[in-house]
C-alpha positions in Angstrom: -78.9 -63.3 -36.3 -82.0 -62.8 -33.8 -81.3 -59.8 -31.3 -83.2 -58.6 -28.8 -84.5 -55.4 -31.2 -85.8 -58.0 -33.5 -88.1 -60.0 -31.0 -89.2 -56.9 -28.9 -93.0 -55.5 -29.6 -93.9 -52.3 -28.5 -97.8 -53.0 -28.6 -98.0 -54.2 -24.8 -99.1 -51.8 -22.5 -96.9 -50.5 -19.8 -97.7 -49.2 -16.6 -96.6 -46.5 -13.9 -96.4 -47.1 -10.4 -99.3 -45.2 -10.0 -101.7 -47.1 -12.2 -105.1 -48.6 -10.4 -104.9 -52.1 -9.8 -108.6 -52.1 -12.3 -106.3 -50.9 -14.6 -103.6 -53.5 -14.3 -106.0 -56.5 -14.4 -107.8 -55.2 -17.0 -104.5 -54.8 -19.2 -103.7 -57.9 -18.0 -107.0 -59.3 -19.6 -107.2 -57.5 -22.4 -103.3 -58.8 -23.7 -103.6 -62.3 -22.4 -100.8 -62.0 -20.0 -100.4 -61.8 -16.7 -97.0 -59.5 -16.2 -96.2 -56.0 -17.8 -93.4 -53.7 -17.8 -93.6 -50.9 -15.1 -91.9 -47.2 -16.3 -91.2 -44.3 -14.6 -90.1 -41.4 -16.7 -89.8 -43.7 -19.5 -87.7 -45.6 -17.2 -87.6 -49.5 -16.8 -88.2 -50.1 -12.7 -89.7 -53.5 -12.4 -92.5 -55.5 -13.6 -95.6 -56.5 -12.1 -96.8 -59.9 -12.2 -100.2 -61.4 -11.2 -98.8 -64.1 -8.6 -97.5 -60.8 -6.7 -100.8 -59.6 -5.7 -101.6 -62.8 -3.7 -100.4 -61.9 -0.8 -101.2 -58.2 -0.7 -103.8 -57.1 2.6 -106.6 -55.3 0.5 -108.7 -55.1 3.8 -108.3 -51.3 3.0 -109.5 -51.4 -0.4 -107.6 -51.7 -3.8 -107.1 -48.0 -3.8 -104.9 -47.7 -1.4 -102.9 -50.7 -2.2 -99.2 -49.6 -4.3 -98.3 -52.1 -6.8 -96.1 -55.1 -6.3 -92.8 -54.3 -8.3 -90.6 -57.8 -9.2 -87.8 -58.3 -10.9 -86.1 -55.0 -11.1 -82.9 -56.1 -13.0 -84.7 -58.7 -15.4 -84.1 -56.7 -18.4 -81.4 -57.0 -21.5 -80.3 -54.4 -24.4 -81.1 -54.2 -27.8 -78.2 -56.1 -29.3 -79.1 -58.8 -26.9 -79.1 -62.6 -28.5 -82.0 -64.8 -28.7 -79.7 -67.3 -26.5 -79.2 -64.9 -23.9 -82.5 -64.1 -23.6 -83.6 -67.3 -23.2 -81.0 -67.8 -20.8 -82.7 -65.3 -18.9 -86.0 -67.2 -19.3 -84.8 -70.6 -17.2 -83.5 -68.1 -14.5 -85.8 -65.8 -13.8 -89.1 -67.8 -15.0 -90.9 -64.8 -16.8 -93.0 -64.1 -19.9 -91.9 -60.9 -20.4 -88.5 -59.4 -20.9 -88.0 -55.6 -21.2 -85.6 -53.9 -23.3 -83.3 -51.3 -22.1 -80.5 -49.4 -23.4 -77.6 -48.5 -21.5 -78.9 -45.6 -20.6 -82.2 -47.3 -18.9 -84.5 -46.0 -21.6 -87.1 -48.1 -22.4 -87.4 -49.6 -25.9 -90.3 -52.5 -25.6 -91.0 -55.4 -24.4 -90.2 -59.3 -25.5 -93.1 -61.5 -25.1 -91.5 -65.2 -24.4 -94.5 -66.7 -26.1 -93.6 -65.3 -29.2 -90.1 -65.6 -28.4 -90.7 -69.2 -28.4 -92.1 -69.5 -31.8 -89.2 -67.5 -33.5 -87.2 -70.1 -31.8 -89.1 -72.9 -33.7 -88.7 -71.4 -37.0 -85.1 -70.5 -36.0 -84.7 -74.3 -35.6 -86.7 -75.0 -39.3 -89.7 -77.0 -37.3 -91.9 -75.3 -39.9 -89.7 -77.7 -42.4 -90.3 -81.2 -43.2 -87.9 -83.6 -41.9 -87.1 -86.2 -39.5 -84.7 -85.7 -35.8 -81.6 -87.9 -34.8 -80.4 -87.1 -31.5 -76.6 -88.1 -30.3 -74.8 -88.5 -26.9 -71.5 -87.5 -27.5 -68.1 -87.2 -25.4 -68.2 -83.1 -25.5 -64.4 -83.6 -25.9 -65.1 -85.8 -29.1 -68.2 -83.4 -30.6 -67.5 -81.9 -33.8 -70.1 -80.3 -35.8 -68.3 -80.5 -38.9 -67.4 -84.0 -38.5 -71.4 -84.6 -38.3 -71.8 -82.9 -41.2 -69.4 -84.2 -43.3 -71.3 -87.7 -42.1 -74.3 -86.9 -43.1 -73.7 -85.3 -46.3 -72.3 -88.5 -47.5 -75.7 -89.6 -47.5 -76.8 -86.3 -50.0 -78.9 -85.8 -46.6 -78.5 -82.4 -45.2 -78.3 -80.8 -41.6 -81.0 -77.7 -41.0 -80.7 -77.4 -37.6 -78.9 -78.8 -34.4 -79.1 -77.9 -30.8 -76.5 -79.1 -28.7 -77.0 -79.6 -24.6 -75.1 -80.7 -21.5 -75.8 -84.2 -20.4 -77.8 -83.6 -17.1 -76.3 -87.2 -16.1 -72.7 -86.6 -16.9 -71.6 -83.0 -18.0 -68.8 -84.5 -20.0 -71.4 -85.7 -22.6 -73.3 -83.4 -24.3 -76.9 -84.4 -26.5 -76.7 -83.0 -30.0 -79.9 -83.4 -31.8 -80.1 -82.8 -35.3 -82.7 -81.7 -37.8 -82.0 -83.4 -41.0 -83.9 -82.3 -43.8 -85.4 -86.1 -45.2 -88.1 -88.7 -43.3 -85.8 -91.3 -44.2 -82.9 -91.5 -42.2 -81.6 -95.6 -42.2 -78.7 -94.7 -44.3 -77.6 -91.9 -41.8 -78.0 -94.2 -38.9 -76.3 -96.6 -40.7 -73.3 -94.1 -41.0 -73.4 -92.8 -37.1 -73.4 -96.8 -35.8 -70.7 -97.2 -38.5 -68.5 -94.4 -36.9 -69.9 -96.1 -33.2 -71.4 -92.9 -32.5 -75.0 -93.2 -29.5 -77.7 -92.7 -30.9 -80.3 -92.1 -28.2 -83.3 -91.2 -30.4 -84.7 -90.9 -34.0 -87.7 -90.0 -35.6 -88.2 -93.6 -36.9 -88.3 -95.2 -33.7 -90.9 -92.8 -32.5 -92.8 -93.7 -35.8 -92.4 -97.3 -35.0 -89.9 -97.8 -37.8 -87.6 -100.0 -35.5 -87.9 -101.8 -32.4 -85.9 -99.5 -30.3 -88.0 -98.4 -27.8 -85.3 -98.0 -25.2 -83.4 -95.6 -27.4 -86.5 -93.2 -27.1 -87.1 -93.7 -22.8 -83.2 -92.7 -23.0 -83.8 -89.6 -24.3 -86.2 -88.8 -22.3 -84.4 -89.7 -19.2 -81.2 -87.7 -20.6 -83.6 -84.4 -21.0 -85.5 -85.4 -18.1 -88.6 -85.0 -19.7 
């Protein structure tokens, strides 16, 4: 299980609300990244992010110029999941989430970049295999019942992600990582059981002629 102790780095620099604004860019240069974690007594108060100095009036010079603090209650604890944190992501639009304890002590930082590529591997795109993605009834989706489907293929499951329907929130997309390229027989069993299936890595490879199943999926993620 990934938790916010596991992703968090404590190699990026933080900052105090009293740090020069040479200082800032430079760390901001340095790290390739253009937010960091501000601490004041070791306490979490903000971050300052690169966008927030547009607007700032440096007609009196830089020096006399305090920085920008943002999203002051952006942070999560320690035994934080990955899914919550990247819950946090979609609302807030960051690239940094601090980590706090309850006691607003500062632990480190999560990096959303790197996040991203735990997520990956989470999801076993570092493993051969092909995708199948479903639009289900969410009344109707069962996880085990897609298993228990596949299997009968000796085709296994290494993965699945499952999402509301941005068209209909009754029906949910599940897409599966299945761990073989060759997936007619499973396709075979889903269209048996009636089952939508809106994409699969054979029609991308021009296996079949469904094109239309792909531009659904794309309109269904609105990609």
């Amino acid at each position: 299980m990934q938790l916010a102790k596991d992703l968090l780095t404590t190699t990026l620099p933080t900052i105090q609300p009293d740090t020069a604004l040479e200082c800032v860019f430079s760390y901001y240069e340095e790290n390739n990244i253009l937010s960091l974690p501000v601490l004041k007594n070791n306490k979490y108060i903000g971050m300052v992010m690169e966008q927030d100095f547009f607007d700032l009036d440096l007609s009196q010079g830089v020096k006399s110029v305090k920085l920008p603090l943002s999203n002051e209650d952006v942070s999560v604890l320690p035994s934080t999941h990955l899914y919550d944190c990247l819950r946090i992501v979609d609302e807030y639009d960051v690239e940094i989430i601090p980590v706090i304890d309850k006691e607003e002590k500062y632990h480190g930082t999560i990096i959303v970049k790197d996040m991203m590529e735990k997520v990956a591997r989470l999801h076993a795109d570092q493993i051969e295999g092909s995708i199948v993605a479903l639009r289900i009834e969410a009344i109707q989706y069962s996880l085990e019942d897609l298993s228990r489907w596949v299997e009968t293929n000796n085709v296994k499951i290494l993965s699945s992600f499952v999402e509301v329907d941005n068209n209909d929130p009754q029906m949910v997309i599940v897409t599966l990582k299945l761990n073989t390229m060759k997936v007619e027989a499973v396709l075979a069993t889903f269209e048996r059981f009636s089952l939508n299936v809106i994409y699969s890595s054979a029609f991308a490879e021009g296996k079949d002629d469904s094109q239309g199943r792909l531009d659904n999926l794309m309109r269904y993620l609105e990609l």
